[in-house]
N, C-alpha and C positions, 0 to 999 in steps of 0.2 A: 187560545188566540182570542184578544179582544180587540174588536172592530173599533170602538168608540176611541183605546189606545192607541192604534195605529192610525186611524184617521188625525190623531192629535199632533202624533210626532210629523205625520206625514203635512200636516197646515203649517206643521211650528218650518219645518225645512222648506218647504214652497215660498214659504213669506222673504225665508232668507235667500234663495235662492234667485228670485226674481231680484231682489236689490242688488245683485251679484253682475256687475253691466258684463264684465267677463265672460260668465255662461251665457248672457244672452246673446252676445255678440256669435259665439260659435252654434246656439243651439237655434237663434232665429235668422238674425242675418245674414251669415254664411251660406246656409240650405235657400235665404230665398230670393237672395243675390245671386249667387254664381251661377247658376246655369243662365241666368239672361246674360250677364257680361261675357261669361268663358264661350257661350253655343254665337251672339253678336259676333267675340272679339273675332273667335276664331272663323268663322265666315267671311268677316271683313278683311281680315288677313290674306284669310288663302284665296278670295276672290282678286287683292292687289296684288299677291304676289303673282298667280296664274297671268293677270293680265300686262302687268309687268315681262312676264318671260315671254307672251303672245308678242307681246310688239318691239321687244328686243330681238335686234340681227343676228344670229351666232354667224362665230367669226370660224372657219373650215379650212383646212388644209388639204391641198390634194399631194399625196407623196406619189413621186413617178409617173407614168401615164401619156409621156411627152409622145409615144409611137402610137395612140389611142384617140386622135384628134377627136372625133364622130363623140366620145364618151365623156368628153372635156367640154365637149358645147352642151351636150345633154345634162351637164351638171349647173354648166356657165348657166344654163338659161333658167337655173332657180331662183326666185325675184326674193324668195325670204330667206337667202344665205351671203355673206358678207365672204370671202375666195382670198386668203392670204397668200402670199407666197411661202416655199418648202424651209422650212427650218431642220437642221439633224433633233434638236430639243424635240421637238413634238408631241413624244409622251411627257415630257415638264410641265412643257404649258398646256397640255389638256389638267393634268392633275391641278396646275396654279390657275387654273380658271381664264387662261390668257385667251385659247380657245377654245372652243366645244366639242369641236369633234374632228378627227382625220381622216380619209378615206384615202385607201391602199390600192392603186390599180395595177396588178400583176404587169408587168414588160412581157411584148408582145401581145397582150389581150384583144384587140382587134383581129389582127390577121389571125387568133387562134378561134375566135367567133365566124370569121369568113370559112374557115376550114373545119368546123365542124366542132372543133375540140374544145371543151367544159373548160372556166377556169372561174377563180374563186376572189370576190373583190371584197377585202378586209374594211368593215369600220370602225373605229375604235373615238370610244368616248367615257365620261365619267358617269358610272350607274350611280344611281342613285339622285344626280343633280339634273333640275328639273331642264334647265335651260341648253345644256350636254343633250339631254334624250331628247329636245324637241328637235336639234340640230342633226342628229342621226339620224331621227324620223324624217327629215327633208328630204335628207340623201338618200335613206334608202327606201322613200318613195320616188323617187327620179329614177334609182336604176332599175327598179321594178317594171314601172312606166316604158321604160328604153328597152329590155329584157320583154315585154310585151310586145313591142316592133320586130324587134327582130323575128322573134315566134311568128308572128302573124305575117312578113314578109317569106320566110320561110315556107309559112302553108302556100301563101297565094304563088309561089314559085310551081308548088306541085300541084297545085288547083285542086285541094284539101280544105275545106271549112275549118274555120278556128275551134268549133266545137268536137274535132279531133282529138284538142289537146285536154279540152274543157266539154266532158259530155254532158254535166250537169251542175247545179250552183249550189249552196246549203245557204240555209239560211235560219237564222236561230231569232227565236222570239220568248218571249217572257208571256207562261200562262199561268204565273201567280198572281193575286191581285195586288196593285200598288200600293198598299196599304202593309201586306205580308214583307214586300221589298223593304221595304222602307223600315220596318218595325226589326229585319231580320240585320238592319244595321244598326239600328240603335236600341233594340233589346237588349243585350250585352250591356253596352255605356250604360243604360240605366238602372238594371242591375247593381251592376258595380258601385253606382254613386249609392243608391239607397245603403248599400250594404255598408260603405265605408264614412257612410256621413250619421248612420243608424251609431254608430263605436263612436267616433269624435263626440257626438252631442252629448254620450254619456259617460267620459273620459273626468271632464271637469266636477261635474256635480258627485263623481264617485271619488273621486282625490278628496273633494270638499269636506265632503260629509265622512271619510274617516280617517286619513292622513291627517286634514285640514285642521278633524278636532282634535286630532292629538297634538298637534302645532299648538294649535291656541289654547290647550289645557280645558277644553269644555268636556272632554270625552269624560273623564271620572262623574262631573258633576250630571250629564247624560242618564249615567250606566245608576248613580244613587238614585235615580226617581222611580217612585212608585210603578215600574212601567217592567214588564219582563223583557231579556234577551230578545225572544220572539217577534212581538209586537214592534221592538224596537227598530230591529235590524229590516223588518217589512215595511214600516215607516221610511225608512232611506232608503229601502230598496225601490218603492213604490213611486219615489223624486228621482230616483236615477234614469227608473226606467219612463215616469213622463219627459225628462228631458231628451231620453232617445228615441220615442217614439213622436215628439215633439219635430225634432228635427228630420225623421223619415218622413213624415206628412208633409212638411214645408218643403222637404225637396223633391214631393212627387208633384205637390202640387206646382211648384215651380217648375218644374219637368213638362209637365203635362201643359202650363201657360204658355212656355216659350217656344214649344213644338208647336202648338197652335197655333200661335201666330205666327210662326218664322213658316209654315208649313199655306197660312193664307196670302202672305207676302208673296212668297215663291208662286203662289198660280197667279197671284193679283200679274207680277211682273214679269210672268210667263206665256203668260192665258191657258194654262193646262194643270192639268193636276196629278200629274207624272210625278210627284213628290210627294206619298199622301203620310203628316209627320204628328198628325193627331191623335194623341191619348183619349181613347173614349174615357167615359167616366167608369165602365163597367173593367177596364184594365186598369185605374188607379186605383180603382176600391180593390181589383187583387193584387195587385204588387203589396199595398198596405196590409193585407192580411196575412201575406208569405211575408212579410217584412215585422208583422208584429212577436209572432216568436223568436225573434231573432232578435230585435230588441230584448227580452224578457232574457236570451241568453249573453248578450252582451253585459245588460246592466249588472248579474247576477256576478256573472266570472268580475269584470273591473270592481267589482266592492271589493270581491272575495283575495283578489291580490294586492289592491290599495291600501287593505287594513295592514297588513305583514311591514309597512313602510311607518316610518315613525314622523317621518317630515312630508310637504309637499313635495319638495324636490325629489327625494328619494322615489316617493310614489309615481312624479312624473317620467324618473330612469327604468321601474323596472313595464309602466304601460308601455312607454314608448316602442320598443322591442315587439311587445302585442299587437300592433301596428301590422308588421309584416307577415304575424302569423296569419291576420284576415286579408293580407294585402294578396298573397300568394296563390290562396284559392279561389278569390272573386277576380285575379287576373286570368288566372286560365279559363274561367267559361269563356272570356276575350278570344281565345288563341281558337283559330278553324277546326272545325272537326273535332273538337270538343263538344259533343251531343248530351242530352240526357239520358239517363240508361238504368235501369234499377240499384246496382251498382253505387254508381255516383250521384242517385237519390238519398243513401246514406250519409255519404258525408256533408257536413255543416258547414254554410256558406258557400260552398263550392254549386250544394244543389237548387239555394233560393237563386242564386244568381242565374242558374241553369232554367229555372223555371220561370223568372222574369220573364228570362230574354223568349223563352213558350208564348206568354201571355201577351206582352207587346205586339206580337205577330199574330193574335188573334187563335192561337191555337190552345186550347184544353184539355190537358190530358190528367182527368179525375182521377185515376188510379195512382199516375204520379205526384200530383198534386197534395193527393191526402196522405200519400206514404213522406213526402216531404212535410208536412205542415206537424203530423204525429211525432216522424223521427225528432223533430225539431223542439217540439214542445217536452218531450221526452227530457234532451239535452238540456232545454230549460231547467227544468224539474230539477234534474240533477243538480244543476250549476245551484239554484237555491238551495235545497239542502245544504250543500256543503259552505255557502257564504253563511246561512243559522248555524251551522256546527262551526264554523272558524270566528263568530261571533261570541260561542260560548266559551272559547279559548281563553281565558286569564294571560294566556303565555305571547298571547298575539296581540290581544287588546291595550298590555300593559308592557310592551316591550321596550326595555331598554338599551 
């Protein structure tokens, strides 16, 4: 192995690489755009739409109930509900969005309330839509409310305290610090991004440098210079891998900027600091070092299946596919109760993203940490060997 060699190939490919507006476009402005636009958009959004459905009226049906007067005022007198009259359609127009929500009051319900006897009042609305659940939530805090009179008339009838029914209250409080909260929602997200923005950065530069030469016929005139297999294939491997680790750093650090600030914002316009969304520096600098062998094993594997393609095209068919094999394990540290565990500290991707989302939230666990950061370099290792040995292939290099 010569250093002098491979620093040569590796300046000759940097130079073209940067004139390349393509890769930079995905390997710098991408990583250090999106998260300010998509973490803004998406606040802005879900801030209009929330306030939007707050100050819209849902529109309610009440089916039957005409022998229940007392239950009918109890609902009349909700000032944020709009009271259509009974349509047969009802479930139509809950699903076509005409109204939000119906409420079902059993025949006879009242005088089965005066006699003692349970009966059961149906609501029905569209789950999932925001402005349906806020209309149900109306209703059935009213008859909750109304359901609380009665009880309480009920005691004072038998000259019973209401704490009869209700001998004592729960009450649930948060004794993690707000920093841990905060980190334990967006550890995951960030994860994920580093892991899948870590593969795009080095997508392009590894189609370039060996599909790309073979496209443009430079690959022969490459492989005749004075320069061995080795040297050479470390040269391009060493541009693959700054461009992936290029783009991991710019989108922690973009990570880390827009949490800042959207996290000073939030108490500026709060006055509290119930939201704590700050990446210290001591959690970027780890994400970055769980994220660096994982670059070294992405840029290795995308060489080593880029060269098997004789065009870009082709190269760009069979990466694309590779897509969802990292797409699939950095989504599930997403999904709950998906912990880290010895176990699924071996498996790759699946475990940096696991241990992100550890670090984020302020918590270290060294023993995990190094068995992840080992395994991972390990996988590296591998992945390079085999991109030198698929380098020294005749039958791959020169495929027709």
């Amino acid at each position: 192995m010569n250093l002098h060699a491979i620093g040569v190939v590796y300046r000759k490919e940097l130079t073209e690489w940067l004139r390349d507006r393509r890769t930079l476009i995905s390997t710098v402005l991408v990583p250090l755009l999106m998260f300010p636009i998509l973490i803004t958009g998406m606040i802005s959004v879900t801030s209009a739409l929330m306030d939007k459905a707050d100050k819209a009226i849902p529109k309610v049906m009440i089916i039957d109930g005409d022998d229940s007067p007392e239950v009918l005022a109890a609902l009349h007198d909700i000032k944020d509900l709009e009271f259509v009259p009974y349509e047969t359609n009802w479930k139509d127009q809950i699903s076509d969005k005409k109204i939000r929500a119906a409420v079902q009051i059993p025949k006879g319900f009242q005088s089965s309330l005066q006699s003692g006897n349970s009966q059961t009042v149906d609501i029905y609305y569209y789950e999932g839509e925001i402005k349906s659940e806020l209309g149900a939530k109306h209703v059935e805090k009213s008859l909750t409310e109304y359901k609380d009179k009665i009880v309480v008339a009920r005691l004072k009838a038998k000259d019973l305290p209401a704490s009869v029914v209700s001998p004592f209250e729960i009450k649930k409080e948060n004794a993690a610090p707000p920093e841990k909260v905060s980190g334990a929602g967006i550890g995951s997200f960030i994860g994920y991004m580093v892991i899948i923005l870590s593969m795009t950065g080095a997508i392009y530069p590894a189609i370039d440098l060996t599909a790309g030469e073979k496209e443009r016929g430079t690959m022969e005139t490459i492989l005749s210079s004075p320069i061995s297999r080795l040297d050479l294939v470390l040269g391009k491997f060493l541009l693959v891998f700054s461009a992936s680790l290029t783009t991991a750093i710019l989108a922690v650090i973009s990570m880390g900027s827009s949490f800042y600030f959207l996290g000073h914002s939030q108490a500026a316009t709060s006055g509290d600091h119930t939201l704590q969304m700050n990446l210290g520096w001591i959690s970027i600098l780890a994400v970055f070092l769980m994220a660096l062998p994982l670059s070294v094993l992405f840029s290795a594997v995308l060489m080593t299946v880029a060269l098997f393609a004789k065009t870009y095209k082709e190269a760009q068919s069979y990466l694309t596919p590779m897509t969802f094999v990292v797409v699939i394990p950095a989504v599930a540290s997403l999904m709950p109760g998906v912990e880290l565990s010895p176990k699924l500290a071996l498996i790759p991707i699946l475990n940096t993203s696991l241990i992100c989302k550890e670090i984020i939230t302020g918590t270290y666990h060294w023993n995990s940490i190094a068995l992840i950061f080992a395994s991972t370099c390990v996988y590296a290792a591998i992945a390079i060997f085999i991109a030198v040995k698929t380098f020294q292939r005749e039958s791959v290099l020169f495929r027709s």
